[in-house]
C-alpha positions in Angstrom: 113.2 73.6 93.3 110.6 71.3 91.9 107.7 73.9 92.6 109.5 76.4 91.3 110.4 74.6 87.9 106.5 73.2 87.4 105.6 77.0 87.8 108.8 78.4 85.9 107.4 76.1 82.7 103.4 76.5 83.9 104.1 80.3 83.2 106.6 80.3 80.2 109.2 82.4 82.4 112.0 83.8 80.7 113.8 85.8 82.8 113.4 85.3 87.0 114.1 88.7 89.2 116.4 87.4 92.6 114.9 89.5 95.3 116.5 90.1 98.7 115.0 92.8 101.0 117.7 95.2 102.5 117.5 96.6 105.5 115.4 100.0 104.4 113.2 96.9 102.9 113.8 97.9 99.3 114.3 95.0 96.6 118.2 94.3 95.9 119.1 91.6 93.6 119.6 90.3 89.8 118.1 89.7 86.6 118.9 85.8 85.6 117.5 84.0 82.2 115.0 81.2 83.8 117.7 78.4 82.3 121.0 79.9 84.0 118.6 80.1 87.2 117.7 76.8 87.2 121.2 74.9 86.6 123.1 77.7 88.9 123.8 78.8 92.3 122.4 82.5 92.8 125.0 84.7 95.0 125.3 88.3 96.0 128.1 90.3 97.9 126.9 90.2 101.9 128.0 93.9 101.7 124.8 95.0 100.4 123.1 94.6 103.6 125.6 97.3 105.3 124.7 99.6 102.6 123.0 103.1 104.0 119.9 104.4 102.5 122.5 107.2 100.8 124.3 104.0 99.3 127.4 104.4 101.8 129.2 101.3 103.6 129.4 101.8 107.4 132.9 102.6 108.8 132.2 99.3 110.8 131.9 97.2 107.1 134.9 95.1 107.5 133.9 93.7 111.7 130.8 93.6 110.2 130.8 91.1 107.2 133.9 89.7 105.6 136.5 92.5 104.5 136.8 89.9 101.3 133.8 91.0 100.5 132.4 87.5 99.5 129.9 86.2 98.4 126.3 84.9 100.3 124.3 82.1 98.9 120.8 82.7 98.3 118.3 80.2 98.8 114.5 80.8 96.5 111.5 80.6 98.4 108.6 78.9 96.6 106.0 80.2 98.3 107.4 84.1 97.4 107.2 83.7 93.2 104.8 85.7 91.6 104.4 87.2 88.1 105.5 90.6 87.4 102.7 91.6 86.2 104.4 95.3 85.0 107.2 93.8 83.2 107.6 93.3 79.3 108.2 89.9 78.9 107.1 86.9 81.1 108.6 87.6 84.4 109.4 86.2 87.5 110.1 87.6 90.7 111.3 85.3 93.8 111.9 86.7 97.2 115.0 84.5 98.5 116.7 83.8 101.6 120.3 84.8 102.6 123.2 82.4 104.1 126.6 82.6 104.9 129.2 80.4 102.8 128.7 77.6 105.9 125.3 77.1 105.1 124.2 79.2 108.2 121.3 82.2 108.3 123.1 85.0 107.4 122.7 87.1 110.9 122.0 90.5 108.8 118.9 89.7 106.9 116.2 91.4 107.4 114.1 88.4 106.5 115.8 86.0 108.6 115.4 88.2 111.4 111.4 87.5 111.4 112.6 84.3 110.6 114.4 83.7 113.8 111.1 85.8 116.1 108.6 82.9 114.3 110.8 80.2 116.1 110.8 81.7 119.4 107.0 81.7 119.1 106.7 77.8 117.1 108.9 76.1 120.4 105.7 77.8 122.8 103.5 76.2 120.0 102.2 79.5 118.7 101.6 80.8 115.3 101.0 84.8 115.4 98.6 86.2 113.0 98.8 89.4 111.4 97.0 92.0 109.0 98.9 95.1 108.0 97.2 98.3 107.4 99.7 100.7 104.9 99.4 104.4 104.0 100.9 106.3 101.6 100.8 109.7 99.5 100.1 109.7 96.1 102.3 113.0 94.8 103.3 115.2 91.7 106.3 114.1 90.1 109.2 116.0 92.0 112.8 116.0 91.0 114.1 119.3 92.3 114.3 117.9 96.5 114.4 121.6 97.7 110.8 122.2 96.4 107.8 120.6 98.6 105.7 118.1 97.6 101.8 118.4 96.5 99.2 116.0 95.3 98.6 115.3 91.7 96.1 116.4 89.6 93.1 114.2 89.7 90.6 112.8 87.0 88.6 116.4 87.4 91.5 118.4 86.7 92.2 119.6 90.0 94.3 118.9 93.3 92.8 118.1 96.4 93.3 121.1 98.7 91.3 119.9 101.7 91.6 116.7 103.7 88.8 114.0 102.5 89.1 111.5 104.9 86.9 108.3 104.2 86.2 110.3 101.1 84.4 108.1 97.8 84.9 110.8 95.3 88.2 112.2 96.5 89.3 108.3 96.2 87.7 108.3 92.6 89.8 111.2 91.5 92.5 108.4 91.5 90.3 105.8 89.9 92.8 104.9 87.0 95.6 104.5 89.2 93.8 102.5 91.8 92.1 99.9 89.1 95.6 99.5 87.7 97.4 98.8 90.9 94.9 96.5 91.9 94.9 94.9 88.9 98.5 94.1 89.8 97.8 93.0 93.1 95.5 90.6 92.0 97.9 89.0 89.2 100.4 88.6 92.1 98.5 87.3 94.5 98.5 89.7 96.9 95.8 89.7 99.6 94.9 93.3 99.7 91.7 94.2 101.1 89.7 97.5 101.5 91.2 100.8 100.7 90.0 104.0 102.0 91.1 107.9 101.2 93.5 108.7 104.3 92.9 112.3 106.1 96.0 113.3 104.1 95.5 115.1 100.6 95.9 111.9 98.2 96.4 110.0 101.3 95.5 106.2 100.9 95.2 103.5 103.0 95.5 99.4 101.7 94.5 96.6 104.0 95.3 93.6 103.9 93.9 90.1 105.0 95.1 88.7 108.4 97.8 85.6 108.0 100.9 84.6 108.4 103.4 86.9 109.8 106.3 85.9 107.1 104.1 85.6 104.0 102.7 89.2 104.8 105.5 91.1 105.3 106.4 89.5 101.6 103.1 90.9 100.6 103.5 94.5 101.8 107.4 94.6 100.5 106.0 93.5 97.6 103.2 95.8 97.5 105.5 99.0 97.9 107.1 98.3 95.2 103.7 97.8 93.1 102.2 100.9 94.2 105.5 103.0 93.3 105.4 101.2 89.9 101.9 102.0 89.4 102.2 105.6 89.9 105.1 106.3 87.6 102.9 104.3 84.9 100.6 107.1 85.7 103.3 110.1 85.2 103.3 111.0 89.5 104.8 109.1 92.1 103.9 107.1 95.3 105.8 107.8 98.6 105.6 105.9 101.8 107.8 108.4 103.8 106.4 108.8 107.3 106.5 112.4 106.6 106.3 113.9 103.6 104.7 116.6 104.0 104.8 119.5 107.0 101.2 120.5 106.9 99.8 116.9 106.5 99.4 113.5 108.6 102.3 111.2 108.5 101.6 108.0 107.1 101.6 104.4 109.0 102.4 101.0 109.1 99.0 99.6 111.5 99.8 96.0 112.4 97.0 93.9 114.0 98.3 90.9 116.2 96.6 87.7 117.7 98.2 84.5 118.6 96.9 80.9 117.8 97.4 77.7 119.9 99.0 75.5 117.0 97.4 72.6 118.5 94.2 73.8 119.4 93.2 76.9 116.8 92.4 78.6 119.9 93.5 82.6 119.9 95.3 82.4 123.1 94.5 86.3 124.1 91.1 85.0 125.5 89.8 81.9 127.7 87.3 79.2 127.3 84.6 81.9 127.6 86.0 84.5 125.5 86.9 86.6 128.2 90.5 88.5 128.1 93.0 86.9 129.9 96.5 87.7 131.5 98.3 86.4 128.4 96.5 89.3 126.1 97.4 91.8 129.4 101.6 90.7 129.1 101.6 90.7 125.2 100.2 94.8 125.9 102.2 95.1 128.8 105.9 93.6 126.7 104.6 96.3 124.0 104.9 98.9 126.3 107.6 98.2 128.0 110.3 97.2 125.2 108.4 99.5 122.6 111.4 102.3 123.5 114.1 100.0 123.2 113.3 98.6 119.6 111.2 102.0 118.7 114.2 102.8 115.6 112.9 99.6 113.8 109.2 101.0 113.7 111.0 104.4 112.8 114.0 104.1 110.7 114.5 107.1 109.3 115.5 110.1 110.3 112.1 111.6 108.6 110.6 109.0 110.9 110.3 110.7 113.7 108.6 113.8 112.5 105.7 111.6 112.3 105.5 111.6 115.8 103.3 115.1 116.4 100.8 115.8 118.9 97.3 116.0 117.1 98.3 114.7 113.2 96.7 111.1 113.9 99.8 109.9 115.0 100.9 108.6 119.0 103.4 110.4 120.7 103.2 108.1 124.2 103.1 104.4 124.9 99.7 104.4 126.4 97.1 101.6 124.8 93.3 101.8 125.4 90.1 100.4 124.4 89.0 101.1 120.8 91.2 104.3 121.0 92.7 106.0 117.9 95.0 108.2 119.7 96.8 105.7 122.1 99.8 103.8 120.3 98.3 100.8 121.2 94.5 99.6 120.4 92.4 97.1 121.3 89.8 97.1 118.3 86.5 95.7 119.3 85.7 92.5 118.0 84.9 88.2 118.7 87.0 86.6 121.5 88.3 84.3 118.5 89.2 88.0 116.6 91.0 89.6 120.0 93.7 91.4 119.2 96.0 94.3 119.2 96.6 96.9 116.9 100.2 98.7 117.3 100.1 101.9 115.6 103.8 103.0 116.3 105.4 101.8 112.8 105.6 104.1 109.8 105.1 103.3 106.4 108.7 103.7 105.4 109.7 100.8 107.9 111.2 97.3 106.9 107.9 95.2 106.9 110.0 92.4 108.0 111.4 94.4 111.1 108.5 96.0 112.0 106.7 92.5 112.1 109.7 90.8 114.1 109.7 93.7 116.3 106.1 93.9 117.7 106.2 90.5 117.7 109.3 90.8 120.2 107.8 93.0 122.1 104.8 91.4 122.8 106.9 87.5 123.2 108.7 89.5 125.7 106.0 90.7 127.7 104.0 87.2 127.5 107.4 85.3 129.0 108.3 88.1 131.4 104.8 88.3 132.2 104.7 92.2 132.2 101.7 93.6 133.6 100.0 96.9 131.6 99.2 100.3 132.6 95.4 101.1 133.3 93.7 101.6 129.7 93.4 104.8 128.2 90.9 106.8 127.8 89.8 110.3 125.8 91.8 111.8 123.9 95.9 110.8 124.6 97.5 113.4 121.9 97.1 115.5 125.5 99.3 113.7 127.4 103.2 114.5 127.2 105.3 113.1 124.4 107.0 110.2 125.8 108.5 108.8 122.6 111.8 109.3 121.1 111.8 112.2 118.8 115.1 111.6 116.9 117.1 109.4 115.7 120.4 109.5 117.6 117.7 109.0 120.8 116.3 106.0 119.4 119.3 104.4 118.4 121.0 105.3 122.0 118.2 103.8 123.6 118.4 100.2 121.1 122.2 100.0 122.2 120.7 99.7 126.1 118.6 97.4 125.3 119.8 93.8 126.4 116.7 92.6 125.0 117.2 93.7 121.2 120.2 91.5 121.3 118.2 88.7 123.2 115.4 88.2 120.2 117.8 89.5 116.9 121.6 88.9 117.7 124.5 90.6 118.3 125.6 91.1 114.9 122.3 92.4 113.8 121.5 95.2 116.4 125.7 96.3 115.6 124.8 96.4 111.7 121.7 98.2 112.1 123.0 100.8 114.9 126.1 101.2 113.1 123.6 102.0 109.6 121.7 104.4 111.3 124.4 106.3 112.9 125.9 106.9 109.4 122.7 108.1 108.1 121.9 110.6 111.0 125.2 112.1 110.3 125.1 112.7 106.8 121.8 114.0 107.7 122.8 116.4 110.3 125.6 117.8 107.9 122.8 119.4 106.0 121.9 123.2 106.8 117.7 123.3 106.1 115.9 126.2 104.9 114.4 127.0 108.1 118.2 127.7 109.3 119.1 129.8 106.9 115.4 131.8 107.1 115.2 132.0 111.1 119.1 132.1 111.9 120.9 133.8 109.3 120.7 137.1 110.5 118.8 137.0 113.8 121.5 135.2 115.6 
């Protein structure tokens, strides 16, 4: 709590936001004057973290976290606080860690659950690296949600009405927007890199620099929320559903991955002469292989899997290949000290934090199991048959077989998420679409 006094008073904070990332990955939490923050315990009810994304509790809440409905103790992470740059008086905001009321890891936080993947990797003496890669749609304000969505107007006074991908100008249109949210990413420290217009109309992509696994997925749940705050400054909104639209590309959630000998600095994917070597084969060969059991944490939502269409920049199979944009799994070309894997399975409306621990998982899994890889693909694999889930209930039938979800994030976790998801496919399925009631009404 020293650091986070020194900076408290460096910054003349009145008033600290208590983040805690739910299991969508959205920010739940309090507002707390910087003086009651410092002299008291912070606490929330453990019950938000069996909350759907429709703000239900799971029939399972009460095996799930105490029918009490206590209290968890949450623990500030200095290395989180940041300014918030948007709000109107000096403001903190400080991601924190969740415990039980025995001091323990609370077994339902996302953030723990990354937490818990990083230790499996430190006792190997390995320290993953990552750089996330996020799209998302820049759209008209919409609040009727029977009415589609379209891209705002631009600086020229138009919409975009064709895809501009790797476009300058059709990035420009947007110019206000983008200078203000990277002038927030800058006050916050965020380590955002290059952004590009997306094939999508008002499509953008935000890169970020490679680092540390747990202080990234901060940065991208921390980013979401700037973006979105940055567009309704603007009078439209910014949506990281993987499908927003019918006629346009889903957006993503690229994660690049390399490993690092702790002792040595070495990327462990290649040998002395910077050659690949079996290590790099079993992480590709564990992503393969446990992608379909843990595939409903890169696609959470039941819009998720929409995403997953043959020829809309998307993969629909579990092949990897060589500098291949249409296999799930790439090897980008690069140094031997650079080697590593891109997974391009999670969408952009995953939990950063889950999405991380998962491909991380995967890839663990493969390395210790020592899983060898299919023959790398090549030309184009939006050809070859779908292979991956293509709803919900499927990917959630196939996490419940999967000995090895339970393995890397516990018991307790896989039955809160499963139990989450189930609740949210129903409510989902009890809606009739427009496409019923046009194709079925009276041809049936």
């Amino acid at each position: 709590m020293d650091k986070i006094t020194q900076w408290l008073a460096e910054h003349s904070i009145s008033e600290v936001e208590c983040l805690v990332p739910d299991m969508s990955g959205n920010a739940r939490g309090k507002f707390t004057p910087t003086d009651k923050f410092l002299t008291e315990d912070s606490r929330l009810p453990e019950s938000i973290l069996v909350q759907t994304v429709t703000g239900d509790y799971v029939d399972e809440h009460n095996e799930l976290v105490d029918p009490a409905d206590t209290d968890m103790l949450l623990v500030p992470d200095p290395e989180s606080i940041r300014l918030n740059p948007w709000a109107n008086e000096p403001t903190a905001q400080i991601i924190h860690d969740c415990y039980t009321r025995d001091g323990k890891p609370h077994p339902i936080s996302t953030r723990n659950i990354l937490k818990f993947v990083l230790e499996k990797y430190a006792e190997q003496g390995w320290q993953p690296v990552v750089a996330p890669e996020v799209e998302f749609y820049l759209v008209k304000r919409n609040l009727d949600p029977d009415e589609k969505l379209s891209a705002p107007v631009g600086r020229s006074g138009r919409t975009e009405k064709t895809r501009q991908s790797y476009s300058i100008d059709a990035a420009n249109e947007y110019e206000p927007i983008i200078e203000d949210m990277y002038d927030f990413c800058e006050a916050q420290g965020l380590d955002v890199d290059t952004l590009i217009h997306e094939s999508g109309t008002a499509q953008m992509e935000i890169n970020f620099l490679h680092g540390d696994p747990l202080k990234l997925a901060d940065q991208v749940f921390t980013f979401k929320r700037t973006v979105r705050e940055t567009a309704l400054r603007h009078g439209i909104y910014a949506t990281f559903m993987a499908k927003p639209m019918e006629d346009e590309p889903g957006s993503a959630l690229h994660l690049h991955q390399s490993i690092i000998d702790t002792k040595t600095g070495k990327n462990i994917f290649v040998d002395d002469d910077g050659t690949e070597n079996e290590r790099f084969m079993h992480f590709i060969g564990g992503m393969q292989k446990y992608t379909p059991g843990f595939i409903t944490f890169f696609a959470p939502n039941v819009n998720s899997y929409r995403r997953f269409t043959p020829e809309m920049a998307a993969p629909t199979s579990l092949h990897w290949g060589y500098d291949n944009r249409t296999t799930g799994l790439r090897v980008p070309d690069s140094s031997p000290q650079a080697k590593r894997l891109e997974n391009r399975f999670p969408g952009a409306d995953c939990n950063p934090y889950l999405a991380i621990a998962t491909s991380l998982a995967c890839g663990y899994l493969g390395m210790m199991n020592k899983i060898k890889p299919s023959e790398p693909y090549t030309g184009d694999c939006s050809r070859e048959p779908i292979t991956l889930p293509r709803t919900q209930e499927h990917a959630l039938s196939l996490l419940v077989e999967c000995p090895e979800a339970v393995e890397m994030f516990g018991d307790t976790f896989v039955r809160a998420w499963a139990a989450i998801k189930r609740d949210e496919y129903e409510e989902f399925n009890r809606v009739i679409s427009s496409w019923e009631r046009e194709y079925l009404l009276l041809n049936v």
